[in-house]
N, CA, C and O atoms as a printed pandas DataFrame, in Angstrom:
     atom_number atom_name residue_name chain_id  residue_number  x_coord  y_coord  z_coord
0              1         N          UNK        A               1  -18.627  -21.335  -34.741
1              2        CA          UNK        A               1  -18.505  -22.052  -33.501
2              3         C          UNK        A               1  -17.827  -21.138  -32.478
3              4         O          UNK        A               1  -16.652  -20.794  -32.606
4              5         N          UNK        A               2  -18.391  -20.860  -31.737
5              6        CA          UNK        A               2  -17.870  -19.967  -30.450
6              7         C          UNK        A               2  -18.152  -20.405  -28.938
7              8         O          UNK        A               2  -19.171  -21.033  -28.651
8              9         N          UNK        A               3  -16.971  -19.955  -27.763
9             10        CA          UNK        A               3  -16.366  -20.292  -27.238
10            11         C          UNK        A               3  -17.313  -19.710  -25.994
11            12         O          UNK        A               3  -16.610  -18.944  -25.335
12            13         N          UNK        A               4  -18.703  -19.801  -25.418
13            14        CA          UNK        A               4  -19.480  -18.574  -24.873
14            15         C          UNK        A               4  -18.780  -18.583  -23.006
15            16         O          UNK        A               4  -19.202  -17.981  -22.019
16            17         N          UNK        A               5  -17.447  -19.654  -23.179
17            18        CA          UNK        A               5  -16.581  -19.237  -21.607
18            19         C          UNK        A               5  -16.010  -18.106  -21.700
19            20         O          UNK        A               5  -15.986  -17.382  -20.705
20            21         N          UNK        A               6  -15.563  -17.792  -22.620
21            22        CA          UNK        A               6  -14.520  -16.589  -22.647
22            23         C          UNK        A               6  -14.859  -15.381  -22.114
23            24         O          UNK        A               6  -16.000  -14.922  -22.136
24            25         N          UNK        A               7  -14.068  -14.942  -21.718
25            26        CA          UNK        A               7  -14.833  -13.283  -21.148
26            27         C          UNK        A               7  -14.544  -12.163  -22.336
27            28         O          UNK        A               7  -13.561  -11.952  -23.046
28            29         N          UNK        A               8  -15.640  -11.641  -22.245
29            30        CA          UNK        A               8  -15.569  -10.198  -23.061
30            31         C          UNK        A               8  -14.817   -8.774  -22.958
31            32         O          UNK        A               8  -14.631   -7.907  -23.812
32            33         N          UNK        A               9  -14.475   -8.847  -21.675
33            34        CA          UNK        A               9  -14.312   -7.420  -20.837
34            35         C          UNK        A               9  -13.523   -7.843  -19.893
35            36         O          UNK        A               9  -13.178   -9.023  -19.960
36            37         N          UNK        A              10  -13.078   -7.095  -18.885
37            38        CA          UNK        A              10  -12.075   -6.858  -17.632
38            39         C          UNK        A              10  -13.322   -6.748  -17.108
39            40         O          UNK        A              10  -14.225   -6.062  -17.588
40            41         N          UNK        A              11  -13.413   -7.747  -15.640
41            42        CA          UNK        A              11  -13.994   -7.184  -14.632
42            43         C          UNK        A              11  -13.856   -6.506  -13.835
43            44         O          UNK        A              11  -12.666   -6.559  -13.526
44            45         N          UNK        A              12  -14.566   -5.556  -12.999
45            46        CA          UNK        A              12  -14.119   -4.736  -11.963
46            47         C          UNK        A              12  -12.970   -5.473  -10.671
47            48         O          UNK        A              12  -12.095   -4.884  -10.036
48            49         N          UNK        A              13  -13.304   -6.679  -10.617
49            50        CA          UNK        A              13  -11.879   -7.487   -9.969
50            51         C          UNK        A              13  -11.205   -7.545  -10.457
51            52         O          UNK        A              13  -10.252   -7.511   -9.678
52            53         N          UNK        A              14  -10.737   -7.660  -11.752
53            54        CA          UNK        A              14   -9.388   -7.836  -12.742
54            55         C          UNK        A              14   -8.837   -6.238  -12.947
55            56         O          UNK        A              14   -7.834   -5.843  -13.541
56            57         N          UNK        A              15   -9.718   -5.598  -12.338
57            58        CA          UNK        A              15   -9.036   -4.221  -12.568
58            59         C          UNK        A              15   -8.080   -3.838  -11.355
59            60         O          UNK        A              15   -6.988   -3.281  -11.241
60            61         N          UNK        A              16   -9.212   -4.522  -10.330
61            62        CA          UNK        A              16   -8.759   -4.061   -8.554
62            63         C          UNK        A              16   -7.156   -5.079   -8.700
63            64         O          UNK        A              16   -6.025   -4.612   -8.567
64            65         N          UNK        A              17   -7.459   -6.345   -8.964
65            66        CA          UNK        A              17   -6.272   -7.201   -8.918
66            67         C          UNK        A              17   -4.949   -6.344   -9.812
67            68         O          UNK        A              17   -3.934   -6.033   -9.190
68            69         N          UNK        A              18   -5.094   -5.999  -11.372
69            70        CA          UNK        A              18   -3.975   -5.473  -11.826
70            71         C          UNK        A              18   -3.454   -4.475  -11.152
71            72         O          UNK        A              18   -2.227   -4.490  -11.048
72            73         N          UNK        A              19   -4.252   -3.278  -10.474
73            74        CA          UNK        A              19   -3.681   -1.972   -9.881
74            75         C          UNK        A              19   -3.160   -2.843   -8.267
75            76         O          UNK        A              19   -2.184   -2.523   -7.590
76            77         N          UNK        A              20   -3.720   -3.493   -8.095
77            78        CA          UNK        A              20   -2.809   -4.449   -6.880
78            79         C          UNK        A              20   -0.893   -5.092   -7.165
79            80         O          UNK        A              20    0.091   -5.305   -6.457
80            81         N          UNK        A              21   -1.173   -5.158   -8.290
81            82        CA          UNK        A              21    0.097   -5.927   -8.459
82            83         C          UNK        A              21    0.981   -4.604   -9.085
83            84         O          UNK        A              21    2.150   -4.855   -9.379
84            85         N          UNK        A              22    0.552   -3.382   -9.278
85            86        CA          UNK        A              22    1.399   -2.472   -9.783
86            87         C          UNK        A              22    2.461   -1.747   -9.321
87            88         O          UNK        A              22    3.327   -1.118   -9.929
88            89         N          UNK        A              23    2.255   -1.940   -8.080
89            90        CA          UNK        A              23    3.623   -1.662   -7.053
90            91         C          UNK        A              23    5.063   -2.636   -7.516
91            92         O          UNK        A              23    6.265   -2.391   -7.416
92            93         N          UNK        A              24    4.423   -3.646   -7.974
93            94        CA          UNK        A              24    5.590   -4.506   -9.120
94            95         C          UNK        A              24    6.643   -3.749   -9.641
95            96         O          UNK        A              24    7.836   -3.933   -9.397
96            97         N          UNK        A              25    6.012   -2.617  -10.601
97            98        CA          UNK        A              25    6.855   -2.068  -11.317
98            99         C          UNK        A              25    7.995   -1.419  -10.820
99           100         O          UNK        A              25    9.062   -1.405  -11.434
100          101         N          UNK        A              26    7.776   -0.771   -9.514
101          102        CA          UNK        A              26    8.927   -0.430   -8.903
102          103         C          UNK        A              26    9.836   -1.162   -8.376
103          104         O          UNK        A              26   10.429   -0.528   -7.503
104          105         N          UNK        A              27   10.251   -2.298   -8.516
105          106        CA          UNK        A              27   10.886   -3.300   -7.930
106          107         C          UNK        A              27   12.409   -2.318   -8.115
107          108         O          UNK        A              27   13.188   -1.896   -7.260
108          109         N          UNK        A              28   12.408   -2.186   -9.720
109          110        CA          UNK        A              28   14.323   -2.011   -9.663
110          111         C          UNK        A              28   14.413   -0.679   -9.019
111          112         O          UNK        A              28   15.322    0.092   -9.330
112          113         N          UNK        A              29   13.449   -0.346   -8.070
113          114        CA          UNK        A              29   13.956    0.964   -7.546
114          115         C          UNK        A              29   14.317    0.340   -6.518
115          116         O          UNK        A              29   15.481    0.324   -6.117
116          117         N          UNK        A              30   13.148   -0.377   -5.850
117          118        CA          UNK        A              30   13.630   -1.013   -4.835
118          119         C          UNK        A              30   15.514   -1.713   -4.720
119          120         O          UNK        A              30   16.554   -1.290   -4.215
120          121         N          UNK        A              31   15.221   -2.631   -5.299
121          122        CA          UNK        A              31   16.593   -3.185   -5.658
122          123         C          UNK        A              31   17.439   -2.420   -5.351
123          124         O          UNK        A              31   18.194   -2.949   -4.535
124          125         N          UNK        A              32   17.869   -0.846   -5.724
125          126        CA          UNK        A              32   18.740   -0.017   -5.998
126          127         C          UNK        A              32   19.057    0.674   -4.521
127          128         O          UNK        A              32   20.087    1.049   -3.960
128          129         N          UNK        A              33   17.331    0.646   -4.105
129          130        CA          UNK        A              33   17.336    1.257   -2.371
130          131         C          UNK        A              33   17.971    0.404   -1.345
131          132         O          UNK        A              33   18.441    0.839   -0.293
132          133         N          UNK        A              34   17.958   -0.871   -1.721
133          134        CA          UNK        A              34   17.722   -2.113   -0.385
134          135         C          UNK        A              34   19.644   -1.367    0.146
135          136         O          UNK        A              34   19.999   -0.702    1.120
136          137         N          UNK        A              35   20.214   -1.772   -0.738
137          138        CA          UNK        A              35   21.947   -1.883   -0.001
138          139         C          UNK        A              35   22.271   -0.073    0.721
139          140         O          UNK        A              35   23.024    0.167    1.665
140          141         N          UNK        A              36   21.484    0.920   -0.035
141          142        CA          UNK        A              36   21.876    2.298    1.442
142          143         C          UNK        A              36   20.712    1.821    2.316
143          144         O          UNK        A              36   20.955    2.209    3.458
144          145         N          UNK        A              37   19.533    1.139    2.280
145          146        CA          UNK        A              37   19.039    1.042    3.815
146          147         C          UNK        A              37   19.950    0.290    4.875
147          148         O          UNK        A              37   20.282    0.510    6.040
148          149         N          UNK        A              38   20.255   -0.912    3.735
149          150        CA          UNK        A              38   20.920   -1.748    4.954
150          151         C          UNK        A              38   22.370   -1.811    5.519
151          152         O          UNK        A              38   22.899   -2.603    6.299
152          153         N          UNK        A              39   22.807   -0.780    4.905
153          154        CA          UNK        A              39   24.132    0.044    5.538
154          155         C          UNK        A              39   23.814    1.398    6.236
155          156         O          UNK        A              39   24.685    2.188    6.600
156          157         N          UNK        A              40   22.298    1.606    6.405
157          158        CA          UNK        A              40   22.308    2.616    6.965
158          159         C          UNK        A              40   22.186    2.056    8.825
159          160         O          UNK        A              40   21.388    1.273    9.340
160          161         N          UNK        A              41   23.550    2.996    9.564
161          162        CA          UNK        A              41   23.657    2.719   10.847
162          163         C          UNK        A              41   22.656    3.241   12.079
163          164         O          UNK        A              41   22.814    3.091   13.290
164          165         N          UNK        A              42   21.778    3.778   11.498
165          166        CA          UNK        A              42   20.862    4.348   12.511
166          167         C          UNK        A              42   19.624    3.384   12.686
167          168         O          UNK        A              42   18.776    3.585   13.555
168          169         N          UNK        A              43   19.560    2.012   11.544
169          170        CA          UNK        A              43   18.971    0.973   12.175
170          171         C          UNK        A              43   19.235    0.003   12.710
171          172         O          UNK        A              43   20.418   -0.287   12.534
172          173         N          UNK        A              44   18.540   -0.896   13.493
173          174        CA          UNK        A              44   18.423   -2.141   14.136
174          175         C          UNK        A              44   19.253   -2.954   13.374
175          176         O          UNK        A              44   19.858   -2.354   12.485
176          177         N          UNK        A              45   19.424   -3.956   13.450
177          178        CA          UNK        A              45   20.170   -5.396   12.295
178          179         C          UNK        A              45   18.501   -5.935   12.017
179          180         O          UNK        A              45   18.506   -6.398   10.876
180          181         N          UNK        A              46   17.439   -6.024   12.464
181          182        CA          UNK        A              46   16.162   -6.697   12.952
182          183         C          UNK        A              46   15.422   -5.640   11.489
183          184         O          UNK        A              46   14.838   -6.056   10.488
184          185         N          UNK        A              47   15.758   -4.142   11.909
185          186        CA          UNK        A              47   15.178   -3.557   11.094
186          187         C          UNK        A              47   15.673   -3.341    9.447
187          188         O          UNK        A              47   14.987   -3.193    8.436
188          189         N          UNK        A              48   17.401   -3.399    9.665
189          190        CA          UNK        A              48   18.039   -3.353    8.464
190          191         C          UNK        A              48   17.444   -4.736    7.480
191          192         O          UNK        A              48   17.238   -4.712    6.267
192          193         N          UNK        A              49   17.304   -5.598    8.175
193          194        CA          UNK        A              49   16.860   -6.908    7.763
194          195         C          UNK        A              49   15.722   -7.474    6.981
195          196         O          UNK        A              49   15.821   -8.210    5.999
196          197         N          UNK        A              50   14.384   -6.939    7.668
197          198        CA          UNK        A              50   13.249   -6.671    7.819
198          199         C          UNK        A              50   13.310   -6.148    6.080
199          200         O          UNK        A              50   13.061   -6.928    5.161
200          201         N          UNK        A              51   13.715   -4.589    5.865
201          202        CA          UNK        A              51   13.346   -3.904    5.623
202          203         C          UNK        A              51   14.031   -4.397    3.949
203          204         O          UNK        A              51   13.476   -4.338    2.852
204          205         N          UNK        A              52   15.282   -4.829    4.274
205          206        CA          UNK        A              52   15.856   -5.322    3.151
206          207         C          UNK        A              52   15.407   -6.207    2.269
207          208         O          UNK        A              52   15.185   -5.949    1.086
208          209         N          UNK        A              53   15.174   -7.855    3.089
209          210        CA          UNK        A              53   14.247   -8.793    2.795
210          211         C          UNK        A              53   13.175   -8.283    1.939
211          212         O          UNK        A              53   13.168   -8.628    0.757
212          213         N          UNK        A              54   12.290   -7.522    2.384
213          214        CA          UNK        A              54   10.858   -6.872    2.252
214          215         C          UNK        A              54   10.887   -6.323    0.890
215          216         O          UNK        A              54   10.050   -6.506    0.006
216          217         N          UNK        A              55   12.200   -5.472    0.828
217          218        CA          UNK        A              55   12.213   -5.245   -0.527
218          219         C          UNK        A              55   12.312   -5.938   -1.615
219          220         O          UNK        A              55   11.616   -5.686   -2.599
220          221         N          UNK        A              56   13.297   -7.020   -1.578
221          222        CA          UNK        A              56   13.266   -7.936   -2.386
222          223         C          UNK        A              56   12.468   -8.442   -2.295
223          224         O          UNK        A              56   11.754   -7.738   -3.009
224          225         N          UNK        A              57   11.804   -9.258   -1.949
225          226        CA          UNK        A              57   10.298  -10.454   -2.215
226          227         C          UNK        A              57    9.381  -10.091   -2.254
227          228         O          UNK        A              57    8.604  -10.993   -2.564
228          229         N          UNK        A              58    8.533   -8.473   -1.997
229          230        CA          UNK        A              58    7.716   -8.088   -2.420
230          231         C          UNK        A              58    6.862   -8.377   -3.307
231          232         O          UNK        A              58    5.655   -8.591   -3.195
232          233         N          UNK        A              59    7.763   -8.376   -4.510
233          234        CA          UNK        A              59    6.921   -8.587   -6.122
234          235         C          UNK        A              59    6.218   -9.837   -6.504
235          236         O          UNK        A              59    5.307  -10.140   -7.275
236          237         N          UNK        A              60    7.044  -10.483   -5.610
237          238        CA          UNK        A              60    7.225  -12.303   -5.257
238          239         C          UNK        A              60    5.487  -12.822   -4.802
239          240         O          UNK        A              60    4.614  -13.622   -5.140
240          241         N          UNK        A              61    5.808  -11.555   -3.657
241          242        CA          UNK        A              61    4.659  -11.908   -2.466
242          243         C          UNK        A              61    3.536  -11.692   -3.337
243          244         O          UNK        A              61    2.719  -12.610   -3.410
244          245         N          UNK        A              62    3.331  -10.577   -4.057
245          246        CA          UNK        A              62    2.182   -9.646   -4.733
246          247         C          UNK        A              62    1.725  -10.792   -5.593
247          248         O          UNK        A              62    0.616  -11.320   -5.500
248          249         N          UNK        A              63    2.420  -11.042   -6.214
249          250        CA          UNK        A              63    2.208  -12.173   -7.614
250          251         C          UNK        A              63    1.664  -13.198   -7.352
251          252         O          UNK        A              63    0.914  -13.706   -8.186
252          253         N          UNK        A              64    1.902  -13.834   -6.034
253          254        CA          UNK        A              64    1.477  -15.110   -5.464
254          255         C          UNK        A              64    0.337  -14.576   -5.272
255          256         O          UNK        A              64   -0.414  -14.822   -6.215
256          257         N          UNK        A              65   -0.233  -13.817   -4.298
257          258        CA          UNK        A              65   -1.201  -12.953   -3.811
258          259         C          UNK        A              65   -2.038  -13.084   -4.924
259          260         O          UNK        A              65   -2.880  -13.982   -4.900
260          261         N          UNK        A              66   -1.965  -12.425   -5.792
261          262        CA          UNK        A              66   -2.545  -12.175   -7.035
262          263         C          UNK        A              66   -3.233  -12.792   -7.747
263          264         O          UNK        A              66   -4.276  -12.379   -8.254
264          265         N          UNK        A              67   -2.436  -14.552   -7.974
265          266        CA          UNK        A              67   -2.778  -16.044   -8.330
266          267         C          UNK        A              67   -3.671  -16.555   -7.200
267          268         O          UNK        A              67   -4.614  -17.306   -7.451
268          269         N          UNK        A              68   -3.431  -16.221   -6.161
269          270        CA          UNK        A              68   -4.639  -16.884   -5.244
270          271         C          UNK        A              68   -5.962  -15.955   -5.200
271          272         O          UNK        A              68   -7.127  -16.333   -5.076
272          273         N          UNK        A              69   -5.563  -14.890   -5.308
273          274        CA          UNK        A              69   -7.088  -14.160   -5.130
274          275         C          UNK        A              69   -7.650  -14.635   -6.773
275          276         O          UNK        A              69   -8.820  -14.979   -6.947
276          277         N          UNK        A              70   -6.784  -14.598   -7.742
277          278        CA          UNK        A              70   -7.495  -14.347   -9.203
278          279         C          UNK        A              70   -8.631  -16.126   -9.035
279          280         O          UNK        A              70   -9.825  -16.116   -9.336
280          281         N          UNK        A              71   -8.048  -17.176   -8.622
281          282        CA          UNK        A              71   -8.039  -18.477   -8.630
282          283         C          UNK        A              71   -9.859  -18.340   -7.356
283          284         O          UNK        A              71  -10.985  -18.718   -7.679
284          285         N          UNK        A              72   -9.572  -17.901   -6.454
285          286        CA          UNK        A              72  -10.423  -17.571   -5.061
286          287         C          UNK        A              72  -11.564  -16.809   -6.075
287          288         O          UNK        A              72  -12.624  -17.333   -6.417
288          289         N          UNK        A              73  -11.187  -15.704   -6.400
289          290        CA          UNK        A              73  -12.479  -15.504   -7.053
290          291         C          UNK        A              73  -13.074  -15.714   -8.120
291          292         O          UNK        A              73  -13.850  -14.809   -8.424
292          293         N          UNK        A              74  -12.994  -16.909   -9.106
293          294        CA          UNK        A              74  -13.859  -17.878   -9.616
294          295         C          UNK        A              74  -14.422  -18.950   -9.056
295          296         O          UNK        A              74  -14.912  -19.887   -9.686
296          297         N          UNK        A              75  -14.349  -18.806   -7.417
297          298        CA          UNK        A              75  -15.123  -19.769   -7.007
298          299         C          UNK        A              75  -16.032  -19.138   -5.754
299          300         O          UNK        A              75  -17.156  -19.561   -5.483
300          301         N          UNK        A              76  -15.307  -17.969   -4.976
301          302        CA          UNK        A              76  -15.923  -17.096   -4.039
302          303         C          UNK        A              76  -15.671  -15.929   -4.378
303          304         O          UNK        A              76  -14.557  -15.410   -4.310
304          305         N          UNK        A              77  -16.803  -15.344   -4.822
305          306        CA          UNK        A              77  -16.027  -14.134   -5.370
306          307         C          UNK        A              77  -16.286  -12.678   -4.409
307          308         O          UNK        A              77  -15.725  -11.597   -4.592
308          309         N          UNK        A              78  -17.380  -13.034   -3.265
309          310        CA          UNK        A              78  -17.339  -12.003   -2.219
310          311         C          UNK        A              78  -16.222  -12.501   -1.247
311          312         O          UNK        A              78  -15.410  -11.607   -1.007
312          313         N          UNK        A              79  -16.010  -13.469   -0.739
313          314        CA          UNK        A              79  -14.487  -13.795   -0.206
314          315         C          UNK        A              79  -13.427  -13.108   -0.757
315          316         O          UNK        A              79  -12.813  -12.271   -0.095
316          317         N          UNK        A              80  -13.136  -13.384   -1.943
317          318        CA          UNK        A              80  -11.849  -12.976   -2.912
318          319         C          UNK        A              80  -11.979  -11.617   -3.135
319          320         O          UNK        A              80  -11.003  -11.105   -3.683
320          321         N          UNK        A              81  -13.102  -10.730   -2.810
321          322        CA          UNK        A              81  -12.964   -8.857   -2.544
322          323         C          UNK        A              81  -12.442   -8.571   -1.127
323          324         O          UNK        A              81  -11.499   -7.805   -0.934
324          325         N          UNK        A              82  -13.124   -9.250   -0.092
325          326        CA          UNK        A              82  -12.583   -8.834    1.356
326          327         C          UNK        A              82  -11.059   -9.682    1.351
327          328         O          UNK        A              82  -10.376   -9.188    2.248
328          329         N          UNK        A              83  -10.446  -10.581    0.775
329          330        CA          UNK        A              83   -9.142  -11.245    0.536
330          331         C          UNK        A              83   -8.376  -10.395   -0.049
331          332         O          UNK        A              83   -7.210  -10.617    0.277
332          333         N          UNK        A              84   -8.490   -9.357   -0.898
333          334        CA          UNK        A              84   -7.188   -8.367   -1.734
334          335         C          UNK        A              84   -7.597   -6.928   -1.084
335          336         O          UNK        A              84   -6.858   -5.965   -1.288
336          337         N          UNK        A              85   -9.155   -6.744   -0.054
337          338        CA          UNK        A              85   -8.811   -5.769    0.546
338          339         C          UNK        A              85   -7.912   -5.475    1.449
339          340         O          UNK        A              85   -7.348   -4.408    1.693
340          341         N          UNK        A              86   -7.787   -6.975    2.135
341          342        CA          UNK        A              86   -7.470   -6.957    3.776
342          343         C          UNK        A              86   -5.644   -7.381    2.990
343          344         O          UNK        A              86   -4.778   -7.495    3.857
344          345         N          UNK        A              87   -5.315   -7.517    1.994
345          346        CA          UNK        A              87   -3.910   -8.025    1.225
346          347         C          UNK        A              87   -3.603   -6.579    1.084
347          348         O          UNK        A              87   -2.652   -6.183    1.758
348          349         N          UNK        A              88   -4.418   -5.436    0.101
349          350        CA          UNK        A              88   -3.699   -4.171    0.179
350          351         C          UNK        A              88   -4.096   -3.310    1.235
351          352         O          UNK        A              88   -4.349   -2.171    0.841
352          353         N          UNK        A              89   -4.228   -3.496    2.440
353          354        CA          UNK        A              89   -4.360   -3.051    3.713
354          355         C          UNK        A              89   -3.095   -3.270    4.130
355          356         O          UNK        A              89   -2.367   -2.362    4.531
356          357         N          UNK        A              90   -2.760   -4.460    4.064
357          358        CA          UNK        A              90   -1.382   -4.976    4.881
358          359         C          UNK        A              90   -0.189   -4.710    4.130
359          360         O          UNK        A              90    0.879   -4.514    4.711
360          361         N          UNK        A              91   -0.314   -4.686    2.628
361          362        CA          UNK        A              91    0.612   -4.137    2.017
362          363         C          UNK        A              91    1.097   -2.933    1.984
363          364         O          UNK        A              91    2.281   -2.626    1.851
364          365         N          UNK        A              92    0.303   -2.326    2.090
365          366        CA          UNK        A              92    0.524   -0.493    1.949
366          367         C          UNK        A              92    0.544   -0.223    3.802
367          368         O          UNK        A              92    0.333    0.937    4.158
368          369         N          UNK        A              93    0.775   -1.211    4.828
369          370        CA          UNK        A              93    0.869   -0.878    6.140
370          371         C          UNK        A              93    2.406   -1.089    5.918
371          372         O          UNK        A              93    3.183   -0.144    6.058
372          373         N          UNK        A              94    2.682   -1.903    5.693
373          374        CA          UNK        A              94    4.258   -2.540    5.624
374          375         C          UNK        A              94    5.141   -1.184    4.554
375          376         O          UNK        A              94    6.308   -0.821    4.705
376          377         N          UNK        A              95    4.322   -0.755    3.699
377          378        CA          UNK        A              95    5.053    0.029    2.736
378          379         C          UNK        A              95    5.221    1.159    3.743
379          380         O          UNK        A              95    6.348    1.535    4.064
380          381         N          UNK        A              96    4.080    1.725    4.262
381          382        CA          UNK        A              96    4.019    2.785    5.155
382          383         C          UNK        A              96    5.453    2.305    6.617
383          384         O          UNK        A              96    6.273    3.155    6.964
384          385         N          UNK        A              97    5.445    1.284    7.054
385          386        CA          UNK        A              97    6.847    1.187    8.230
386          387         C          UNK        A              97    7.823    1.322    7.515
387          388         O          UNK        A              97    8.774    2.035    7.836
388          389         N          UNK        A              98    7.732    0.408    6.001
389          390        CA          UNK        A              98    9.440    0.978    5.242
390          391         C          UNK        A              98    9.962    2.318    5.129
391          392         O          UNK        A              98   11.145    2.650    5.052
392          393         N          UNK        A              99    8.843    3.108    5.130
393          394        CA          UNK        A              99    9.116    4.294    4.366
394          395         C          UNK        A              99    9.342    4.757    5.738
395          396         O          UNK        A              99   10.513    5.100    5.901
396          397         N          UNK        A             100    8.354    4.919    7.128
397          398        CA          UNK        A             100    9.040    5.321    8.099
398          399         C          UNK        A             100    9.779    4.612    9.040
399          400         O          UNK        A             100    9.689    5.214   10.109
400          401         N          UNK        A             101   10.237    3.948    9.111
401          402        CA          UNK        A             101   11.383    3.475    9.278
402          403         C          UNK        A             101   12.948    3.460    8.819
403          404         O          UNK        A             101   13.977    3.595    9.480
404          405         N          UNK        A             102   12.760    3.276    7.646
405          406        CA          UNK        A             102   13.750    3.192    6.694
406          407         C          UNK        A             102   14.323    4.676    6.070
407          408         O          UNK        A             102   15.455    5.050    5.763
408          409         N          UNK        A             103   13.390    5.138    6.045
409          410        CA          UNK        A             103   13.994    6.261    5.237
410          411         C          UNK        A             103   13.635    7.628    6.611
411          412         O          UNK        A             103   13.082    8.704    6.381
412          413         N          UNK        A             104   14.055    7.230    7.746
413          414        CA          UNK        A             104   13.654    8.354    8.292
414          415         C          UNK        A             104   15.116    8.609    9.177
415          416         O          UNK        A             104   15.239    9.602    9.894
């Protein structure tokens, strides 16, 4: 008796989605970075803030992200490709202001 819902394989979305959420792993770096950004005096309070926040909930954001696209694409699944493109577009834009911003 077998189960013929189950999937066999990783789809090419379950691949795009895991390497999406892999910026995860760096969280405890993050963590470790957030308190010299936000004592660093050459930013804003707006930017110290920003930038701090950002670090922490990141993983938060990704994960949620992650559950809605995984959920989105068993029901639209050309939606749910342009949905985690236009997600790591904006993610890696925001990573790109931390990094110049923050660390510059």
């Amino acid at each position: 008796m077998e189960n013929k819902s189950l999937p066999d394989g990783f789809s090419g979305f379950s691949w795009l989605l895991a390497g999406f959420c892999l910026p995860i792993l760096f969280w405890p770096l993050s963590l470790l970075l957030s308190p010299a950004i936000f004592d660093n005096p050459e930013l804003d309070y707006f930017n110290r803030t920003f930038i701090s926040f950002s670090m922490w909930l990141y993983p938060f954001v990704l994960a949620i992200m992650a559950r809605i696209l995984f959920k989105l694409n068993q029901r639209h699944p050309n939606l749910a490709k342009k949905a985690l493109i236009a997600s790591a577009v904006i993610f890696w834009c925001v990573v790109g202001y931390v990094v110049i911003v923050g660390f510059n």
